[in-house]
LOTORNU-307232 format. One record per residue (C-alpha): residue in three letters; x, y, z. Coordinates in steps of 0.5 Angstrom, whole numbers, padded with zeros to 4 digits, always signed. Layout:
residues N
ALAXYZ...
END
This chain:
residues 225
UNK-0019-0058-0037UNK-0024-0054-0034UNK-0026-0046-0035UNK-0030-0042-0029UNK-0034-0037-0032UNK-0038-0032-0027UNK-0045-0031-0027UNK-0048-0023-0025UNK-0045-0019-0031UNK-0041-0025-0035UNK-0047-0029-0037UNK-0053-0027-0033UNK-0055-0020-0035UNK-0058-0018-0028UNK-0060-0011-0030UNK-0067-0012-0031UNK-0068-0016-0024UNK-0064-0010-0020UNK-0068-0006-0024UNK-0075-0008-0020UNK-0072-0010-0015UNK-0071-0003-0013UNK-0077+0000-0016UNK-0081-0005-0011UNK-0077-0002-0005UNK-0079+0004-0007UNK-0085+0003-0009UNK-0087+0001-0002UNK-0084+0007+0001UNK-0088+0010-0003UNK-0084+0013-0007UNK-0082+0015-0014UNK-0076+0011-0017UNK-0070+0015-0020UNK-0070+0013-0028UNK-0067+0005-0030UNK-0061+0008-0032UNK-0059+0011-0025UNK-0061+0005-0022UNK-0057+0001-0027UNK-0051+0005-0026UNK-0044+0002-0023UNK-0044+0008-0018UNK-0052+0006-0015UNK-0050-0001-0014UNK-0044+0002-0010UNK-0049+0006-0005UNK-0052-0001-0004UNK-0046-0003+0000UNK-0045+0004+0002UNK-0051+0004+0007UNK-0057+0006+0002UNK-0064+0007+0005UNK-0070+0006+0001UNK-0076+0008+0007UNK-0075+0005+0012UNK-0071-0001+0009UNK-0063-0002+0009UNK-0062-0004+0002UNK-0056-0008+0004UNK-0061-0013+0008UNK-0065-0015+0002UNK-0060-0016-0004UNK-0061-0023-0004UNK-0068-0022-0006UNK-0066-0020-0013UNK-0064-0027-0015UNK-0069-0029-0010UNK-0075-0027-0012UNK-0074-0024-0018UNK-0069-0028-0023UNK-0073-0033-0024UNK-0078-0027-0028UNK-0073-0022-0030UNK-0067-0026-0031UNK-0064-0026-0037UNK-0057-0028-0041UNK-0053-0024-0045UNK-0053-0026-0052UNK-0049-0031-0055UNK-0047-0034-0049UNK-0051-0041-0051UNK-0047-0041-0057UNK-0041-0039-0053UNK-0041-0045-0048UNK-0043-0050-0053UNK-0037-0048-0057UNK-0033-0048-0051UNK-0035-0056-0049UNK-0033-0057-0057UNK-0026-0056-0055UNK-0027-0060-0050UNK-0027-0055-0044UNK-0031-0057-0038UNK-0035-0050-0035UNK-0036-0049-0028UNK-0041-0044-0026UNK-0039-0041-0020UNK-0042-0035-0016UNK-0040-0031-0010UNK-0047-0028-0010UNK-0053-0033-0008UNK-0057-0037-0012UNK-0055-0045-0014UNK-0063-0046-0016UNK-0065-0041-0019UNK-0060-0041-0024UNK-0059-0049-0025UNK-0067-0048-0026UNK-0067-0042-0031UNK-0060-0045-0034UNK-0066-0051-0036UNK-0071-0047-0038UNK-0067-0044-0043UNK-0064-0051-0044UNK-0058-0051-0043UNK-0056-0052-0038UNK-0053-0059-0039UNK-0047-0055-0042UNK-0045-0053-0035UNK-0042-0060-0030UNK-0043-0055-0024UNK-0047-0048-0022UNK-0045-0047-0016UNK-0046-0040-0011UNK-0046-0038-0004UNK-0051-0042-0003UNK-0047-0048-0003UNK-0042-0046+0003UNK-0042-0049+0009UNK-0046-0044+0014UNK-0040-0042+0018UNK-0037-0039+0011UNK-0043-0037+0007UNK-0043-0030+0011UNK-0037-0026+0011UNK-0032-0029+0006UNK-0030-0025+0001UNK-0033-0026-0006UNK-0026-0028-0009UNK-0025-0033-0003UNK-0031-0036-0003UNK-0030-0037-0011UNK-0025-0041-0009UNK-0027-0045-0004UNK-0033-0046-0010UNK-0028-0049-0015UNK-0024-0054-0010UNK-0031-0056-0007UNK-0027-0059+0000UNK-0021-0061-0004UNK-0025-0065-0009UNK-0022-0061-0015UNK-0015-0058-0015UNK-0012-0052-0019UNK-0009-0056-0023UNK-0016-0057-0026UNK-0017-0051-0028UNK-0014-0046-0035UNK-0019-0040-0034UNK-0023-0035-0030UNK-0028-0031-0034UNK-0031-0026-0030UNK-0033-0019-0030UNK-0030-0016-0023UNK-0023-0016-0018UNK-0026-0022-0014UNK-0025-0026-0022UNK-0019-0024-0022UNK-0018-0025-0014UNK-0020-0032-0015UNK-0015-0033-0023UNK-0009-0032-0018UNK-0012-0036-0013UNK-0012-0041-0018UNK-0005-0039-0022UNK-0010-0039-0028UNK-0011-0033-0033UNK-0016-0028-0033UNK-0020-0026-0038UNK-0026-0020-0036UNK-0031-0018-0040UNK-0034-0012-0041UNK-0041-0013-0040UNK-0045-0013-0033UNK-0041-0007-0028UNK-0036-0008-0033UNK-0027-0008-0032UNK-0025-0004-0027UNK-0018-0008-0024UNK-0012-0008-0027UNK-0010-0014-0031UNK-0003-0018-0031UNK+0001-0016-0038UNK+0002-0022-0042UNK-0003-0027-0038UNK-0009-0024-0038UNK-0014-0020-0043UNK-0020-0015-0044UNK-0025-0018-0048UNK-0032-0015-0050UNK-0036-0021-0047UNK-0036-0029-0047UNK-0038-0030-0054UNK-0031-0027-0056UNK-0027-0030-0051UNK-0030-0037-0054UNK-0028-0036-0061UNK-0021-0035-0058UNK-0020-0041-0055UNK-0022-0043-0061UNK-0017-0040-0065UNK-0010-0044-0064UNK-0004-0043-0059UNK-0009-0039-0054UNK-0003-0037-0050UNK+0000-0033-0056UNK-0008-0028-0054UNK-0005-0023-0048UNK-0008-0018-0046UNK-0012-0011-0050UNK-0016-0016-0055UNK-0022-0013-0056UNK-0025-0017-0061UNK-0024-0024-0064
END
């Protein structure tokens, strides 16, 4: 069986890359940036799409820069996610990463450098849509179009979502599959189905649950394994 796990907050810690991202803008707007804290709040990213300006730039229009340019040097998984993986192949799962955000390079060549990358069958974005779609589709759908991979997959194949984000849970029902968020990156903000799904505090602790017999008896409100 195989486990989608999300990359932006769930595995990948992308506050450092949108940190510089940000104070670049700023930077050259010649303008001084709000403390990394600001910019790391949830409520800052909500401004991105809300038509935030930095000099004569639209934010909006240069996000993908963040994973562009600045993964590559500022990014960095959260701990315990290499041990989590490896332990989640031990148990005989197969882990897809897949992103609705851009970036299949970047992340398959930091996931190398970090020598892990064999422990992840697929890493799929964005990037991997076909032109027409990589737009305007929704993060949820574009997730689900990532794991079925034009019909090569079903849902059928797949046990579990671990993300951090609605489009995770959009993309568990799409699948009929539990849900498991952490609480890393921006955090769970969207509700979860009584005795299907559950908050965990990051991917680590969802790994040493599926380590643990009779997963399906682990519903929600764990925090901890």
């Amino acid at each position: 069986m195989r486990i989608i796990v999300d990359r932006d907050g769930t595995i990948l810690d992308y506050a450092e890359m949108f940190y510089q991202f940000c104070s670049d803008l700023y930077r050259d707007a010649a303008q001084k940036p709000p403390p990394q804290a600001e910019i790391n709040a949830p409520a800052y990213w909500a401004s991105v799409w809300s038509g935030l300006r930095i000099g004569t730039k639209q934010v909006s229009d240069h996000v993908d820069e963040v994973v562009r340019r600045y993964l590559p040097h500022h990014g960095v998984l959260y701990d315990g996610v290499a041990t989590a993986a490896a332990v989640l192949r031990e148990r005989g799962y197969t882990l897809d990463l897949i992103s609705g955000w851009v970036g299949s390079a970047e992340t398959g060549t930091l996931l190398e450098e970090l020598g892990i990358r064999e422990l992840f069958d697929r890493v799929r974005t964005r990037d991997d849509l076909p032109g027409d779609d990589a737009g305007p589709v929704p993060d949820g759908a574009a997730k689900y179009r990532l794991a079925l991979e034009g019909g090569a997959y079903r849902a059928e194949d797949f046990a579990f979502v671990v993300g951090d984000s609605s489009s995770d849970v959009d993309l568990a029902r799409q699948l009929g599959v539990p849900c498991y968020l952490v609480g890393t990156g921006n955090g769970p903000t969207t509700s979860l189905a009584p005795d299907e799904d559950a908050f965990v505090t990051r991917v680590e602790s969802f790994a040493a649950l599926v380590s643990r017999p009779r997963l399906g008896e682990q519903r929600a409100g764990v925090r901890e394994p």
